[in-house]
C-alpha positions in Angstrom: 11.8 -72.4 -182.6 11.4 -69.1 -180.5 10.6 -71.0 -177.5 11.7 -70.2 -173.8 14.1 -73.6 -173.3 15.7 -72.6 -176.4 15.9 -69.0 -175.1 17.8 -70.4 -171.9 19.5 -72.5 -174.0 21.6 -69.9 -176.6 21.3 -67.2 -173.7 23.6 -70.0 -171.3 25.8 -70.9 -174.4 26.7 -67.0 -175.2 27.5 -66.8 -171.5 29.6 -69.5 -171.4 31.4 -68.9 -175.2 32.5 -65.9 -174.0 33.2 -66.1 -169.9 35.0 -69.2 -170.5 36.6 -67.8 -173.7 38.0 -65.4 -171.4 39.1 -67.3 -169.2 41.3 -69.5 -171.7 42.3 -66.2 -173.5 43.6 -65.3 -169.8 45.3 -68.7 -168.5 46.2 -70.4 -171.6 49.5 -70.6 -172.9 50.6 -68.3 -176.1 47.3 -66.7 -176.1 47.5 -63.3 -176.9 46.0 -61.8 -173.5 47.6 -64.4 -171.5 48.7 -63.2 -167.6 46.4 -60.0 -168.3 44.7 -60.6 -165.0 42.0 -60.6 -162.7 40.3 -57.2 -164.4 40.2 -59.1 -167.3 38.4 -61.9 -166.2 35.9 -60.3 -163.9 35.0 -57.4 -167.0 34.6 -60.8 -169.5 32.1 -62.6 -167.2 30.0 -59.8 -166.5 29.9 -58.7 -170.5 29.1 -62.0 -171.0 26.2 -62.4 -169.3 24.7 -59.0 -170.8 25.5 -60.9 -174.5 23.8 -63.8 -172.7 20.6 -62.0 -171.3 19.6 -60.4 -174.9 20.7 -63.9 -176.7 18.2 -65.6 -174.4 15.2 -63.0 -174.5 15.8 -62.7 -178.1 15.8 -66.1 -179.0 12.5 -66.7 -176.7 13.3 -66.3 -173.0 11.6 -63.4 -172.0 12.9 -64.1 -167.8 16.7 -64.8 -169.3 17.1 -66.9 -166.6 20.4 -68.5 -167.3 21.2 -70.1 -164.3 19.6 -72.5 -162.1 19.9 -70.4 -158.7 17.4 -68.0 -160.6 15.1 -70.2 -162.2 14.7 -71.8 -158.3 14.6 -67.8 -156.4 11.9 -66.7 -159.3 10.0 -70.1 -158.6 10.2 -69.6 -155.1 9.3 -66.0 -155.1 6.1 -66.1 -157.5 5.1 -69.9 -156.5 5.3 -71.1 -160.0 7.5 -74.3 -160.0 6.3 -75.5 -164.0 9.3 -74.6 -165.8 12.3 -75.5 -163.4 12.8 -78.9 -164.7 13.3 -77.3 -168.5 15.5 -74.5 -167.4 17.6 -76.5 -166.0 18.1 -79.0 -168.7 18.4 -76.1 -171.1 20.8 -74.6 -168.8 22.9 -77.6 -168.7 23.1 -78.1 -172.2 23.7 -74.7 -173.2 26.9 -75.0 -170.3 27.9 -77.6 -172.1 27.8 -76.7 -175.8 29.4 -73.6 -175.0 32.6 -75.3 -173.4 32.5 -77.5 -176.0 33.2 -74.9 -178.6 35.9 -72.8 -176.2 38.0 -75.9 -176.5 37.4 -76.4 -180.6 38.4 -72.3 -180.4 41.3 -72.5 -178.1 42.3 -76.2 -179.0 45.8 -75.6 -180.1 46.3 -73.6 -177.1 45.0 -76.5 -174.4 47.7 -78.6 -176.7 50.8 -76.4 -175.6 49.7 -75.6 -172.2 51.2 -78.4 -169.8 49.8 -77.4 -166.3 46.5 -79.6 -165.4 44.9 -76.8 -163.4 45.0 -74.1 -165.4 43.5 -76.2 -168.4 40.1 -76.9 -165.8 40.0 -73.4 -164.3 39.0 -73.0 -168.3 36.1 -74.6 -167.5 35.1 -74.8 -164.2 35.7 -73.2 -160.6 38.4 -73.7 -157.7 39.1 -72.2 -154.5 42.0 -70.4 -153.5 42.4 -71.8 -150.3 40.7 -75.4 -150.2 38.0 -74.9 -147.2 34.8 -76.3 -148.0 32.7 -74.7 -145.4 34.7 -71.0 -146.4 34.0 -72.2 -149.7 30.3 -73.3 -149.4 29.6 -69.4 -148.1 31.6 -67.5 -150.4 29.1 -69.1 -153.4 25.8 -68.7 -150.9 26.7 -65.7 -150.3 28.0 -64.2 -153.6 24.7 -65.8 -155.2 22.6 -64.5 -152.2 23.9 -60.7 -153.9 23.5 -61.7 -157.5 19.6 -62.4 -157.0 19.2 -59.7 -154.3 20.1 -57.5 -157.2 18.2 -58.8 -159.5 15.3 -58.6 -157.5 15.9 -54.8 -156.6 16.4 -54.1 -160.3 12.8 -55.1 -160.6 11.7 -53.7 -157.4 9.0 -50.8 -157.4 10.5 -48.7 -155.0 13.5 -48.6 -157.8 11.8 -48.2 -160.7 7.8 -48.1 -160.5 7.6 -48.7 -164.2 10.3 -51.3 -164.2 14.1 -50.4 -165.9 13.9 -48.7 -169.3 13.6 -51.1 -171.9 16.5 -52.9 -172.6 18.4 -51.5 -170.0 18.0 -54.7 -167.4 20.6 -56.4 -169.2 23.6 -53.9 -169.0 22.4 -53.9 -165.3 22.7 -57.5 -164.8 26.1 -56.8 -166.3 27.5 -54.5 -164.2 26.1 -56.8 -161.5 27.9 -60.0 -162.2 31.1 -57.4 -162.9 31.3 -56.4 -159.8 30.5 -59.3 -158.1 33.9 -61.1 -159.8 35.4 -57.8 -158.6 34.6 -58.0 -154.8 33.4 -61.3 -154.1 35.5 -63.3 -157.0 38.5 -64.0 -155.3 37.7 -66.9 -152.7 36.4 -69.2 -155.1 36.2 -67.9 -158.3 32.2 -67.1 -157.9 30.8 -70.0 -160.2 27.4 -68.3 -158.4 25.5 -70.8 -160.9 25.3 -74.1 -161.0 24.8 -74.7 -164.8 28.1 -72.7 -165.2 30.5 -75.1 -162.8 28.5 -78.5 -163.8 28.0 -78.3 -167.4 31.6 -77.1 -168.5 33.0 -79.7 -165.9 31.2 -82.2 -167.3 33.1 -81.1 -170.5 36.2 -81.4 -169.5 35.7 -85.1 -168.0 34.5 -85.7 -171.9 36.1 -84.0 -174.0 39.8 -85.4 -175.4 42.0 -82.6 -173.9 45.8 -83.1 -173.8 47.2 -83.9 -170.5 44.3 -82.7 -168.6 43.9 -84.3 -165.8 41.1 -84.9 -163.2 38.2 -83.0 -163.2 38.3 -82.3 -159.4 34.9 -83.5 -159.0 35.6 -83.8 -155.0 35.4 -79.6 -154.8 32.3 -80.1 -157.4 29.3 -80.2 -155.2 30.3 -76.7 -154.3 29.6 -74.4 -156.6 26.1 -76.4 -156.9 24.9 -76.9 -153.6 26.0 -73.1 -152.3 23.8 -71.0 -155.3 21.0 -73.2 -154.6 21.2 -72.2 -151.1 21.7 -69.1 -151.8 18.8 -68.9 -153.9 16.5 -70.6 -151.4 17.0 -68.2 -148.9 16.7 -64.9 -151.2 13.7 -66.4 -153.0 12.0 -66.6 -149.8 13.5 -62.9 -148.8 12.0 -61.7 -152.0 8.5 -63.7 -151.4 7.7 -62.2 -147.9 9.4 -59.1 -148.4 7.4 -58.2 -151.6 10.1 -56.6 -153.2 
């Protein structure tokens, strides 16, 4: 049962449970944080992803992946390309199960709230100001920080023994947090493909109230910029040797 795809799966669920959770509790109407802002949002995602990282490693997932734009730098970086095509399915799924059960949690709230685009910014990503090329770099680039990170976490020259055990995740955290902080704002830093496809995909699905399209024009965005961005860090990281 212990095994790495179920790893990436629970590890992408828990991420998504509680960054999307957040994001209802935010934007949804008569929701007890509702309009508690930005802060909020940003601090939810990057706890998230810590819950996330020792869900997956715990449930067999030693790498915690949990996001496709990793799973392709690592592979990249080490030359091992075996388990890309099982991430990502597990990443997908987990995406998906996890926005599944936001709207079971927060159904009666999607029920009251009338406005279309605040029901799919539950799920998925949107840009502030609609410019795909602006948009296309804000996720390269804010994914291009995420696994530079990452990799420096790792790096030798940081820590020759490698972080303390345990303490990568609450890294990875902080990470993500401040990326929502500084880099959040174009875009709303999907910086993961699994995270924008899978919960989209939901929302198409799923029997929500007056919901509306599912934007899939703006959707190739928060997939095709991470993968970029991961292409170009994973090769950074490869003849760098970091």
């Amino acid at each position: 049962m212990l095994t790495p795809f179920f790893g990436e799966f629970m590890g992408t669920l828990v991420i998504i449970l509680l960054g999307e959770g957040t994001n209802a509790a935010v934007s949804l109407k008569g929701s007890k944080a509702e309009n508690s802002g930005w802060i909020v949002v940003a601090a939810g995602w990057g706890f998230a992803v810590f819950c996330g990282v020792i869900t997956a490693i715990a449930c067999g997932s030693p790498g915690a992946h949990l996001n496709p734009a990793v799973t392709i730098a690592v592979a990249i970086k080490t030359g091992d390309y075996s388990s890309m095509l099982s991430f990502f399915a597990a990443q997908f799924l987990g995406a998906f199960v996890g926005a599944v059960l936001v709207w079971l949690f927060y159904k009666d709230h999607f029920a009251i709230t009338e406005d279309q685009g605040t029901k799919l910014g539950v799920f998925c990503t949107a840009p502030a100001i609609r410019n795909p090329l602006s948009n296309l770099f804000s996720e390269v680039l804010g994914t291009a920080v995420l696994l530079l990170v990452i990799g420096c976490i790792g790096a030798k020259t940081f820590a020759p023994a490698g972080p303390a055990p345990g303490l990568a995740p609450y890294l990875v955290g902080i990470l993500v947090w401040a990326i929502g902080l500084g880099l959040g704002g174009t875009t709303g830093y999907a910086i993961n493909p699994a995270r924008d496809l899978g919960p989209r995909t939901a929302h198409a699905l799923l029997p929500i109230p007056g919901k509306g399209g599912s934007d899939w024009g703006y959707a190739w965005i928060p997939v095709v910029g991470p993968v970029v961005g991961a292409i170009l860090i994973g090769l950074f990281l490869r003849l760098s040797g970091i």
